[in-house]
C-alpha positions in Angstrom: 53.6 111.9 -31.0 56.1 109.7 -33.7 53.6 107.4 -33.6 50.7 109.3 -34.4 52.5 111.2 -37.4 54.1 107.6 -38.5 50.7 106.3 -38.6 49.3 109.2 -40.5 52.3 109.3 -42.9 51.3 105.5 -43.5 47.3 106.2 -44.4 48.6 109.0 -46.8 50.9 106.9 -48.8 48.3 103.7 -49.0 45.6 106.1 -49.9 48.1 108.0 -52.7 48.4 104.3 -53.9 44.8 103.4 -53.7 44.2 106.5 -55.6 46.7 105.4 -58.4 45.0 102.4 -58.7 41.1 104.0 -59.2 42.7 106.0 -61.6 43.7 103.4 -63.6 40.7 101.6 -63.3 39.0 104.2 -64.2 40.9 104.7 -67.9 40.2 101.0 -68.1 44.2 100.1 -68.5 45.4 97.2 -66.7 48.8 97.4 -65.6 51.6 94.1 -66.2 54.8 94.7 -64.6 58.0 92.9 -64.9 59.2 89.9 -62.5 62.6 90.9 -61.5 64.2 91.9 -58.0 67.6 93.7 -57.2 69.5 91.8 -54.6 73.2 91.5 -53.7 74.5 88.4 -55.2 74.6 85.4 -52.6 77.5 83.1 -54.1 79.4 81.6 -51.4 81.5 79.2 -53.0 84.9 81.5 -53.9 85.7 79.2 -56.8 82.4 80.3 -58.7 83.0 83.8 -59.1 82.4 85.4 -62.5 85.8 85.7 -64.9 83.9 88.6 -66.3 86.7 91.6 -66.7 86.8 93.5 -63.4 87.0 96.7 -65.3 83.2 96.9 -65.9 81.8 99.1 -63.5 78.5 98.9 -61.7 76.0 101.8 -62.6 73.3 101.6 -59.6 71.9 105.1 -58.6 71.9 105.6 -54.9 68.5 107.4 -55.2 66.4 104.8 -57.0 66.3 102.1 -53.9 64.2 99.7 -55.2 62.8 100.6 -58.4 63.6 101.2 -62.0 66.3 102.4 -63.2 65.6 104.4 -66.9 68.5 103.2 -69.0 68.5 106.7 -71.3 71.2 108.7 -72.8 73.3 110.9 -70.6 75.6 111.3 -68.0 74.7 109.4 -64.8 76.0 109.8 -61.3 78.3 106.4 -60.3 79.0 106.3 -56.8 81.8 104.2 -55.4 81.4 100.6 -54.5 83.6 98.9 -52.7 85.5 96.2 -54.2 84.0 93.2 -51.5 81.8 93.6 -49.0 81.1 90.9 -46.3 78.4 91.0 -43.6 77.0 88.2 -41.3 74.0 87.8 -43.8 75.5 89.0 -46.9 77.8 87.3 -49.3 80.3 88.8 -51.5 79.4 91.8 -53.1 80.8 91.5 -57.0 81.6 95.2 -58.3 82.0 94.2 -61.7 78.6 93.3 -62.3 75.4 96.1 -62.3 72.9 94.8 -59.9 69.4 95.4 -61.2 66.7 97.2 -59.6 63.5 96.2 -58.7 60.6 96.4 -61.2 58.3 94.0 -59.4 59.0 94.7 -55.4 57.9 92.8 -52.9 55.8 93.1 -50.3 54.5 91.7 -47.0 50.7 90.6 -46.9 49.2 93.8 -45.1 50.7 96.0 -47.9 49.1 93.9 -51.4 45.7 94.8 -52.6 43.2 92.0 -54.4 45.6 91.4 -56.8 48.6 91.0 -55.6 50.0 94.3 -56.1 51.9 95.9 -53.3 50.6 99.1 -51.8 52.7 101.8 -49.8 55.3 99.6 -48.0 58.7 99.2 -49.6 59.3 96.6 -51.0 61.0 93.7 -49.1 63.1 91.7 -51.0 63.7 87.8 -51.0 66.8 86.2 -50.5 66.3 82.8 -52.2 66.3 81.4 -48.4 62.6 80.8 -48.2 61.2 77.6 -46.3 59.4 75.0 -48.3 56.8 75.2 -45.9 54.1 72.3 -46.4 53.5 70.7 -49.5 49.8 71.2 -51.0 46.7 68.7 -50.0 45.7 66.3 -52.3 49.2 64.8 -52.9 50.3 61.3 -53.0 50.9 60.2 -56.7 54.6 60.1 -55.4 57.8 60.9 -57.3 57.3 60.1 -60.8 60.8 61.6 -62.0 62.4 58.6 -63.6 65.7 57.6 -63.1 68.5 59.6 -63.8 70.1 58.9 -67.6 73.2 56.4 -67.0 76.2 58.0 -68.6 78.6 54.7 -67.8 76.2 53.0 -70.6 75.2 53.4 -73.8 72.0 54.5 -73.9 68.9 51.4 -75.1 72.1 48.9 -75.9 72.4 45.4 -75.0 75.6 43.3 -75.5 73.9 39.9 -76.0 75.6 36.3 -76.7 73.2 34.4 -79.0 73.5 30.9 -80.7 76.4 30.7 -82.5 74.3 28.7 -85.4 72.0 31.5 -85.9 72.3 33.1 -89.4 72.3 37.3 -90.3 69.3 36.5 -91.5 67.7 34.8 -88.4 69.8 36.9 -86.3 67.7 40.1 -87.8 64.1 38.2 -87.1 65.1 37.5 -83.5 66.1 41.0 -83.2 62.3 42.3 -84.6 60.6 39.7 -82.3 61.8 41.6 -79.2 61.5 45.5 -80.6 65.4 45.8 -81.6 67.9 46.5 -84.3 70.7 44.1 -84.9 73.6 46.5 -85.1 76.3 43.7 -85.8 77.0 40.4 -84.5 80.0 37.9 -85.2 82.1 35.3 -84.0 84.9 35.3 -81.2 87.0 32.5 -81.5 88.7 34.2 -78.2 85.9 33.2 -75.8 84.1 31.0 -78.3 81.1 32.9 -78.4 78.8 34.8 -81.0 77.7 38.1 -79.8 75.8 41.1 -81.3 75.4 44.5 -79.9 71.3 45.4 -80.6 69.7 48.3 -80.2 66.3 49.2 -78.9 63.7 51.0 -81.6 60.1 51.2 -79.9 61.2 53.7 -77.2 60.1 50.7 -74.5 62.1 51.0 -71.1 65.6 49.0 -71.4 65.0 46.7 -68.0 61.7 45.4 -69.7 63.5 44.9 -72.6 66.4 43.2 -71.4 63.6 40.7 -69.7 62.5 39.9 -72.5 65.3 39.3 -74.9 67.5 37.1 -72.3 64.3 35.1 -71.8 64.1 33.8 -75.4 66.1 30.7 -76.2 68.7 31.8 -79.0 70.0 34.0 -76.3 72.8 33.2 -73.8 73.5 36.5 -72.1 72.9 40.0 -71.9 74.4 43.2 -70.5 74.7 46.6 -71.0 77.2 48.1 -74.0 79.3 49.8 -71.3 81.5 52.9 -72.0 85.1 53.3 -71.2 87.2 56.5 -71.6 90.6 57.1 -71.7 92.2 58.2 -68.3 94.6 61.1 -69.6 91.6 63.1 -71.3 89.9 65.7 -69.7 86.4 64.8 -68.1 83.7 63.9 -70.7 80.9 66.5 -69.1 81.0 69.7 -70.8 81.6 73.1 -69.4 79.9 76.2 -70.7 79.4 79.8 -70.2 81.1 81.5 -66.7 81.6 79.5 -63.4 78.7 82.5 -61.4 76.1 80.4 -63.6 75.0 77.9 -61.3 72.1 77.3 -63.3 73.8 75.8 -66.0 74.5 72.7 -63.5 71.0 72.8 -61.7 69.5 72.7 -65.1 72.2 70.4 -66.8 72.3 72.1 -69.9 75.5 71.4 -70.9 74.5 68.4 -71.2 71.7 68.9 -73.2 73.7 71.0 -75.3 75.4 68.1 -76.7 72.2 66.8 -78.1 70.5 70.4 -78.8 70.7 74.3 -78.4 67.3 75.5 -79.9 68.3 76.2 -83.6 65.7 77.1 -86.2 63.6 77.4 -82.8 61.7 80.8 -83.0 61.1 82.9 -79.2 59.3 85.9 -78.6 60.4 87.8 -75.8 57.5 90.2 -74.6 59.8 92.6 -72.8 61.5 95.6 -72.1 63.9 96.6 -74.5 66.9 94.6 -75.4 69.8 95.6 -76.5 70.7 93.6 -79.6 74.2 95.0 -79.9 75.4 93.4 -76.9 77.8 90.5 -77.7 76.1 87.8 -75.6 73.0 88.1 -77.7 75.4 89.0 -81.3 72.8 87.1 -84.3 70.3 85.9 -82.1 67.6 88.8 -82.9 66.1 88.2 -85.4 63.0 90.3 -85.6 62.1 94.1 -83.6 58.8 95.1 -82.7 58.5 98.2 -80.7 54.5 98.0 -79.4 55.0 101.3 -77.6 56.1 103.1 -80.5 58.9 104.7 -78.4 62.0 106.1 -78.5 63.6 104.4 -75.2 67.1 102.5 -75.7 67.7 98.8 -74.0 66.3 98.2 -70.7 68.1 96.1 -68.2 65.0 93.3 -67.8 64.9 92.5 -71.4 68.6 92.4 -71.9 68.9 90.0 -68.9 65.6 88.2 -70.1 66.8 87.6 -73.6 70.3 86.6 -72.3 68.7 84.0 -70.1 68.0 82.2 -73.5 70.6 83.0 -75.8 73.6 84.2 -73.9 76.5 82.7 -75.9 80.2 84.3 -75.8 81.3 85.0 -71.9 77.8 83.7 -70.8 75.3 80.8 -72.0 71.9 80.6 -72.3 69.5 78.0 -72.5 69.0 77.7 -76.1 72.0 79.9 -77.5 71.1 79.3 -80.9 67.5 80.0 -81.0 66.2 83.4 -82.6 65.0 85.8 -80.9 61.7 87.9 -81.9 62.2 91.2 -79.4 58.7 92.8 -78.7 59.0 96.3 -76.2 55.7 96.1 -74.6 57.0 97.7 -71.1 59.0 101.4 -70.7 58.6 104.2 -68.8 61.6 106.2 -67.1 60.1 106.5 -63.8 59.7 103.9 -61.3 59.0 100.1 -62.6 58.6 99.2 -66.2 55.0 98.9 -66.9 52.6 98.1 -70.3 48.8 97.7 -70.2 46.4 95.4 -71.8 46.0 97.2 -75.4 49.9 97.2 -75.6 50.5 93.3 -73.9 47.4 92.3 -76.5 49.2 94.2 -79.5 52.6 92.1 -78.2 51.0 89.0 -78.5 49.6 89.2 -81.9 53.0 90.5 -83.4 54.2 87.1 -82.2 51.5 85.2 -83.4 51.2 86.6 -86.5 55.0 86.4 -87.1 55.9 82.8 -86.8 56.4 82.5 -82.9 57.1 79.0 -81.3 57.2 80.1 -78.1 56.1 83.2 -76.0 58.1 84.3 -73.6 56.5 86.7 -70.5 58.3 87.3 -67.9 55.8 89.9 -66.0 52.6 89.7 -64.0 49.6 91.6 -63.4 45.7 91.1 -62.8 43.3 89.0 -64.6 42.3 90.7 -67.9 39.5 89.5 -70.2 41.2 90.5 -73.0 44.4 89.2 -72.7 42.9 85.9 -71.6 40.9 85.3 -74.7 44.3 86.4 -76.4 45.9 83.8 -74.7 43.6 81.3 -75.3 44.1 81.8 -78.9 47.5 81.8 -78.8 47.8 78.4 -77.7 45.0 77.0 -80.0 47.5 77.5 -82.8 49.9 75.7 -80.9 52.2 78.4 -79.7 53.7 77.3 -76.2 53.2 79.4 -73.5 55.5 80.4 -70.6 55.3 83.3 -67.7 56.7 84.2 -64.7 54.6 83.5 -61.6 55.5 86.2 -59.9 57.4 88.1 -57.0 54.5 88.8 -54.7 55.4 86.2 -52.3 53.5 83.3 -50.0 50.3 85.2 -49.6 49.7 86.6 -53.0 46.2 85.6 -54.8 47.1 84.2 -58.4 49.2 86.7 -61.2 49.2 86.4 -64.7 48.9 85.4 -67.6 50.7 83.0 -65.2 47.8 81.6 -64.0 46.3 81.1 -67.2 45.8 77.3 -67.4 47.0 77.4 -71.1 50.4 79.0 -69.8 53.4 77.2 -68.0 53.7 79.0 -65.0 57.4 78.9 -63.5 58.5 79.9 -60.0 62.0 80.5 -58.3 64.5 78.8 -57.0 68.6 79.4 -55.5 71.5 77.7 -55.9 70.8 75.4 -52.6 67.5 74.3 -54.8 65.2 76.6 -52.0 62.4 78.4 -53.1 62.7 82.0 -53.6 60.7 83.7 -50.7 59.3 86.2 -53.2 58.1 83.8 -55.2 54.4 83.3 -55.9 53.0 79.8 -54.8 49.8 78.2 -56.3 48.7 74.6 -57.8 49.0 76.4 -61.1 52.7 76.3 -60.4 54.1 74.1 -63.5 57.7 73.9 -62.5 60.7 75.7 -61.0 64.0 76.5 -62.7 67.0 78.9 -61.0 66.1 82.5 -60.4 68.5 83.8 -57.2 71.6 85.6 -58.0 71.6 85.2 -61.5 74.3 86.5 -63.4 73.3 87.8 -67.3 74.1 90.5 -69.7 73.0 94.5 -69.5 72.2 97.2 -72.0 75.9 99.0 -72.9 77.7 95.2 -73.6 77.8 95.4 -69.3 76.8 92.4 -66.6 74.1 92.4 -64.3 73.3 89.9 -61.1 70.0 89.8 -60.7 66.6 87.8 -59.3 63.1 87.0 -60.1 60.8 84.4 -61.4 61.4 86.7 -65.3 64.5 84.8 -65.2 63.1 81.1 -63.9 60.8 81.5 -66.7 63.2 82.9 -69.5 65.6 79.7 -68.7 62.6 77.0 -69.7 61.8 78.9 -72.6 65.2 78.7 -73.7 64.8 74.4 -72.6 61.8 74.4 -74.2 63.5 75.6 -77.7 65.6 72.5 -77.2 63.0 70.0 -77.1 61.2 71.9 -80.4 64.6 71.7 -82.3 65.1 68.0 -80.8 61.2 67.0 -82.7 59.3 70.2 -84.1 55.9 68.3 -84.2 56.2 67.6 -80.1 52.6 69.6 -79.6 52.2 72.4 -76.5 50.9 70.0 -74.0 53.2 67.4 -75.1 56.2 69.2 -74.4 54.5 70.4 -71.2 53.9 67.2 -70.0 57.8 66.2 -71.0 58.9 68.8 -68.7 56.9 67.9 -66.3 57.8 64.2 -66.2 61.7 64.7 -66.3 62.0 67.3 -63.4 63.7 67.0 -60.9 61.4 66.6 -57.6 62.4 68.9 -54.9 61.3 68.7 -51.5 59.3 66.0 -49.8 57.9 63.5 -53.0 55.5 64.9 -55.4 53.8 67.6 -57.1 53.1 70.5 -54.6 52.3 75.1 -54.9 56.1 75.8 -54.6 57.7 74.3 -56.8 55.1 72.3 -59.0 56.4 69.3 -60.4 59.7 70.1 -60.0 62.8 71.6 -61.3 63.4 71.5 -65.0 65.8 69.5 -65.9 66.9 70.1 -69.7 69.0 66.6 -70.1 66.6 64.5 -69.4 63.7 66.5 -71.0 65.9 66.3 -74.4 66.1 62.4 -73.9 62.9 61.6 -73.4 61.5 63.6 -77.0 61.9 61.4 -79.7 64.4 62.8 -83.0 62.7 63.8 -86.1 65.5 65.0 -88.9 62.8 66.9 -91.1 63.3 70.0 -88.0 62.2 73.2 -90.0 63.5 76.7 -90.2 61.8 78.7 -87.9 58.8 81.2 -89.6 60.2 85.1 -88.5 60.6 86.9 -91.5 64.2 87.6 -92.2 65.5 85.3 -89.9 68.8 83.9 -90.5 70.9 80.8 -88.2 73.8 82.7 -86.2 76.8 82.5 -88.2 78.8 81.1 -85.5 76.9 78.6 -85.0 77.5 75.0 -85.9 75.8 73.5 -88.9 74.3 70.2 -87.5 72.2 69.3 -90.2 71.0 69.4 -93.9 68.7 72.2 -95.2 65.6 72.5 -93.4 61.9 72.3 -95.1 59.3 75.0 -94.0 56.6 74.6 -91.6 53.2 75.0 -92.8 51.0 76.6 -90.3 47.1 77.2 -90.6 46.1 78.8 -87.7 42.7 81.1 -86.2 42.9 84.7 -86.0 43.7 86.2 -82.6 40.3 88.3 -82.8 38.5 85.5 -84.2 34.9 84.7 -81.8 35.2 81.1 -82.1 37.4 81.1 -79.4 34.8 81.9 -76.0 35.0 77.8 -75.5 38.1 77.9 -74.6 37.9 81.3 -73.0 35.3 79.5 -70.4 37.5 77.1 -69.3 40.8 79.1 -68.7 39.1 81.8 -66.4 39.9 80.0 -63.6 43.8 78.7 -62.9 43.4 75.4 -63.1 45.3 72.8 -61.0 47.8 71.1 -63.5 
């Protein structure tokens, strides 16, 4: 008899969904929702807790499970959490930090319709422990990461003893015949030698160089210029933000952030709203755009989303100095925040048309015509593209605008470098970045630890700022294909549906774009550089841009090619 009326509850609640969904269909809205899960917080090493004051208190709402949670005026019931918790498959329970809820569940195959959407089953979360199963057919290019930047040397120097007879002159021309800058060179009556320290200029790899130029004969030696460091300081790699964000390390951005941290770099965050009070994101907003044309205060997604970029008192972002356009394209009090195609397609031009270097879109819903052919026009006028791929796990058909072959589609990873079992797998999978227990500002100036490819995807946006304020000319595909070549591989070698070509890895991405000084000041009207942040270099010129209208018809070639996701 429990059976029968279990069974009968189940067809009601799958037809009330089914329902749902006709009668969307129906009013011809598509619906996006945003890529975020609620899950306890699985740090395990003791040392990496957050130093975040314990006296913030965690506002989770016993009724809401695994759903949205309406962040409105108004009193709201707290209930007690215990100050650790500890389980055989649970890790320390933090109760400083709120722990967000679920706006994209998860769900098990039986329970997801066509598009990946789950039905009547509650969601089931991931816990960043997911296998990484077998690696996609087709493979065996290998590992093209290269190697791993050498911090004992300078970078592209050579030490070289050269003929002592040689003049500045004829020293400079035997530099230029191999591809190098004479820095200096003199005379050491110590070891009775001549030596010079040169410099490579073409951007050709050192060990070919270093071939070359010790083969040549004016040259007696050559070795790396080697650095040394004094043994009472403290250790020469930086630390940044709290010791809970593990993806600072897996991404090593603070060691990118001695080279760049995405100034006069310009990202639109199609979101929920953010709440631009909060000190983490203090000067980093530089432009509102309320798509809705609602009344709704900050939302927890778009806080954490836009504090995955710019976090920069207590926390740190990826790019804390880039500017921030904030676009709310997804409310609603009840249950997940959702937007539809009119309101995603209204986002999308506000950015556009408002001097966006990079779109940021961290949610996921079916394939829309419209949005497409927005997309596509988008990235003709060289915005860079990045989205979530979504929390609908293993068996899910494609999501977008992730899937979109003009997007850079980014799944999850934890802090042991596993794939997030929620994640969404595909060959359109560009790359991975940290997304498990990640630790990022709430509305109210609060703390959240949260999951979800949003927050995979918000973290190369912020890397990909970093490579535009590195060289602003580096083109879309260029800088994909930078990110690309410079991640990290992560299971067996080569590209594969989990984690694409790897895990981004911000250091070495930085390294490999070449400098250009002339970086411009980003185009979002009223836009000014935080004022805490350091001044790095002279006054920027202005980038000229001459680009297509979003509605313009000249862009169904390209619409024909991206209706598929393409394998990248």
């Amino acid at each position: 008899m429990t059976r029968k009326s279990e069974s009968k509850s189940r067809a009601g609640a799958y037809a009330s969904s089914v329902g749902a969904a006709l009668l969307l269909a129906g009013l011809g809205v598509e619906v996006a929702q945003a890529q975020a899960i609620m899950r306890t917080p699985t740090i395990s090493v003791p040392t990496r807790t957050p130093t975040i004051s314990p006296s913030i208190a965690a506002r989770v709402s016993p009724g809401v499970g695994a759903r949205a949670v309406g962040v409105g005026p108004g009193p709201r019931s707290i209930p007690a959490i215990p100050r650790t918790t500890t389980t055989a498959r649970m890790r320390p329970v933090l109760p400083y930090a709120r722990y967000s809820p679920n706006l994209y569940p998860a769900c098990t195959a039986p329970y997801r319709d066509a598009d990946g959407e789950c039905l009547a089953q509650p969601g089931a979360g991931g816990d960043g422990t997911g296998k990484s199963g077998k690696k996609s057919a087709g493979k065996g290019r290998g590992n093209s990461t290269p190697a791993a930047v050498d911090l004992r040397t300078f970078a592209n120097e050579f030490v070289a003893e050269i003929d002592g007879a040689l003049s500045a002159t004829e020293a400079d021309e035997l530099a230029r015949r191999h591809g190098l800058t004479r820095v200096s060179s003199e005379n050491f009556p110590l070891i009775g030698a001549t030596f010079g320290l040169f410099r490579i200029t073409d951007g050709r790899p050192s060990e070919t160089v270093r071939r070359e130029f010790a083969a040549d004969g004016s040259v007696r030696s050559v070795q790396p210029n080697f650095r040394y460091v004094l043994q009472d300081q403290k250790s020469s790699v930086p630390t940044e933000g709290d010791p809970a964000q593990y993806a600072l390390a897996r991404l090593r951005l603070p060691q990118a952030h001695t080279l760049a941290h995405g100034a006069n770099v310009t990202v639109a965050v199609i979101d929920s709203g953010i709440d631009a009070q909060h000190p983490e994101l203090a000067h980093s907003i530089a432009d509102n755009f309320d798509a809705l044309g609602s009344a709704e205060g900050p939302h927890v997604h778009g806080t954490g989303i836009a504090g995955a970029i710019v976090a920069h008192a207590k926390l740190m972002g990826s790019a804390p100095e880039a500017r921030i356009i904030a676009i709310r394209a997804f409310g609603g009090s009840t249950g997940g925040a959702q937007s539809s195609s009119y309101i995603v397609l209204r986002s999308l031009n506000y950015a556009a048309e408002h001097g966006a270097q990079i779109v940021n879109m961290s949610f996921a819903g079916p394939k829309d015509a419209v949005i497409e052919r927005a997309i596509a026009a988008a990235a003709a006028r060289g915005l860079v593209l990045i989205a979530a791929a979504g929390n609908a796990g293993a068996k899910s058909p494609p999501l977008y605008p992730a899937a979109n072959p003009n997007v850079i589609a980014v799944s999850a990873t934890d802090q042991q470098d596993k794939l997030f079992s929620a994640s969404n797998r595909g060959n359109y999978i560009a790359l991975a970045a940290p997304g498990v227990d990640i630790f990022l500002p709430a509305p109210d100036g609060k703390y959240q630890m949260t999951s979800g490819t949003s927050f995979s995807a918000a973290y190369v946006s912020g890397v990909a700022a970093l490579l535009l304020e590195r060289n602003y000319t580096l083109k879309p595909e260029a800088l994909r294909m930078t990110l690309a070549k410079t991640a990290r591989d992560l299971g067996s070698p080569g590209r594969d549906d989990l984690f694409g070509d790897g895990e981004a890895d911000a250091f070495a991405a930085v390294m490999a774009v070449p400098v250009d000084n002339a970086t411009p000041v980003a185009a979002a009207s009223g836009t000014t550089k935080r004022e805490d942040a350091e001044k790095r270099r002279d006054e920027p010129g202005v980038r000229a841009i001459e680009q297509p209208s979003l509605s313009s018809a000249g862009d169904k070639s390209t619409i024909s090619q991206a209706d598929r996701p393409a394998t990248r």
